[in-house]
N, C-alpha and C positions, 0 to 999 in steps of 0.2 A: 520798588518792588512790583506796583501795578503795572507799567509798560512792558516788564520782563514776563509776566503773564500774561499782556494779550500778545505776545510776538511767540509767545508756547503755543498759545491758543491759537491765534492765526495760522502756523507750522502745522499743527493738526487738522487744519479745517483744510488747507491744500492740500496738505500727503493725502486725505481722504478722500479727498476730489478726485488726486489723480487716481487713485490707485483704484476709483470705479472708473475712471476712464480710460485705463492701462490693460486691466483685468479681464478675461476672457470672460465672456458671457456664461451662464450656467446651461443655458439652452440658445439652443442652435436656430432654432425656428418657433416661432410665435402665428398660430393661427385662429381667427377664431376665439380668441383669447385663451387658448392650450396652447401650452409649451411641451414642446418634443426637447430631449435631449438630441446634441451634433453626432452624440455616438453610442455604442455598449458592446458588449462583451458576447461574443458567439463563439461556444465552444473553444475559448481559450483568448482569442482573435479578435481586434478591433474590427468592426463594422460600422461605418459614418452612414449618417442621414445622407437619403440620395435626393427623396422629394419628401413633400407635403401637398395636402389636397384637401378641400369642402368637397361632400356628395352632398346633391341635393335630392329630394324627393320632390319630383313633380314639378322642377324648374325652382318651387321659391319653399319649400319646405327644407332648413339647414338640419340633417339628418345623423352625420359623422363627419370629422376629421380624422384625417392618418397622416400616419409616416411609415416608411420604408427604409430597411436598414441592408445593405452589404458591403462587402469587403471592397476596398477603394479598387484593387485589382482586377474585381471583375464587372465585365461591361451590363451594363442597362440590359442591351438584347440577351444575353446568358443568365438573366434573374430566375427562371425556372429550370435552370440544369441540376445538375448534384451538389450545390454550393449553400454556403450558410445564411439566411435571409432572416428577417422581423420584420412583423407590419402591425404596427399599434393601431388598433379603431377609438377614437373616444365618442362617445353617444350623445347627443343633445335631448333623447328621448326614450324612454323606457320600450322593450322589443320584448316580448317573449321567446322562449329558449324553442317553442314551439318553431315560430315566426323563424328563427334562425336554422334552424334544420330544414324546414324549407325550401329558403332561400337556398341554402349552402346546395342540398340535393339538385333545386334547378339551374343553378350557376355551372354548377360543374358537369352535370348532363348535355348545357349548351356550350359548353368548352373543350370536351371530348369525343371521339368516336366512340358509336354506340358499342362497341367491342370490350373496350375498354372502360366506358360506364359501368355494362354489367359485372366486369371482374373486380372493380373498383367497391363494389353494393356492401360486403363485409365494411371495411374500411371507411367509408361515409355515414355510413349507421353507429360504428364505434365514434368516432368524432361529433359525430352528431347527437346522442345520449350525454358528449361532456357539456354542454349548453346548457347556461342559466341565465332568469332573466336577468334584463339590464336595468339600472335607472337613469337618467339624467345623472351626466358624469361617469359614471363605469367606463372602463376600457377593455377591452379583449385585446391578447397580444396572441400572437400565433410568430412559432419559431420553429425551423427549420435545421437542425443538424445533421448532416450526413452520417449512418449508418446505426444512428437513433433514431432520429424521426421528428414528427410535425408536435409539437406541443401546442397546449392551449393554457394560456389563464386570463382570469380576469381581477382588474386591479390586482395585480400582484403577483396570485395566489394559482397554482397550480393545478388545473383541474386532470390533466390524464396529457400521456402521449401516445399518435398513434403514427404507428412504423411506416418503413415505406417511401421513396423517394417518386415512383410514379404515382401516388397516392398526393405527396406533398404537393407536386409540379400542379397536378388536379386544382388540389384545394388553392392554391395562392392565384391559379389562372381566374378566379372569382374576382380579381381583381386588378393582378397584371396581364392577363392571357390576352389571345386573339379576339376574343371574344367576353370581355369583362362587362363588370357592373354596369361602366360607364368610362367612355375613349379618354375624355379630357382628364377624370381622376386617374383614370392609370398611367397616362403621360406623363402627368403631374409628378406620382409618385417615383415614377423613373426617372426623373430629372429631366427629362425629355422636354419639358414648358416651364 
């Protein structure tokens, strides 16, 4: 009876082997010690991880990691046209909501023509009242659906959407534009490195 239980037992201890060996990963990317999921769900649609990235503050200060989500069809250089996109932040450091409107206003002031800033000023303001602060670990996701608009939340949770496809283009250019946070993260996030 004993060797017919360890030869059950042995049988269970391999199937379990493989079947963490077989088994697709739950997360796609590990950075940082944050795991991004490979994919999710946009406005009906799978959208896969394109990149992952560290920002630092100040060369050695670890400040956020992201990830960047679109649809496998469409290319890297077309991430800011009318198409569906996600860019998860996770925080290693608490920001205030203050601090965040801020930034958002001068990132996208240096990412657009001044024409276009000003007409934008409604729409930056409404996105930028949904900001709250962060702590160590919090995430903000910002999503992108065509003929809805740019959503915000964080961990999770929903704070407001605001409309607008040249508005959206604005805001994600803070990160993958001509002119972003920073070259190497936005490459990054584009798959581009």
């Amino acid at each position: 009876m004993i060797p017919k239980f360890k030869i059950i037992f042995q049988y269970i201890i391999i199937s379990a082997v493989l079947l963490l060996l077989l088994c697709p990963p739950l997360h796609s990317a590990r950075i940082e010690g944050v795991d991004f999921d490979n994919s999710c769900m946009l406005n009906g649609k799978t959208a896969t991880l394109r990149g992952t990235a560290l920002l630092r503050y100040m060369f050695v200060i670890k400040a956020y990691v992201g990830a960047f989500y679109l649809k496998e069809n469409v290319l890297s250089e077309n991430a800011l046209e009318n198409v569906e996109r996600r860019i998860v932040l996770h925080y290693f450091h608490g920001i205030s909501a203050e601090d965040f409107a801020e930034a958002t206003t001068e990132m996208i002031e240096k990412n657009i023509p001044p024409d276009r800033f000003s007409a934008l000023q409604p729409k930056i303001r409404e996105l930028n009242a949904l900001y709250r602060d962060v702590s160590p670990g919090d995430e903000y996701t910002a999503t992108y659906i065509p003929a809805v608009g740019t959503e915000l939340a964080l961990n999770g949770r929903p704070l407001g959407v605001v409309p607008g496809a040249e508005y959206s283009a604005a805001f994600f250019s803070i990160w993958i534009g001509e002119d972003p946070i920073d070259n190497g993260f936005r490459d990054r996030l584009l798959g581009n490195r």
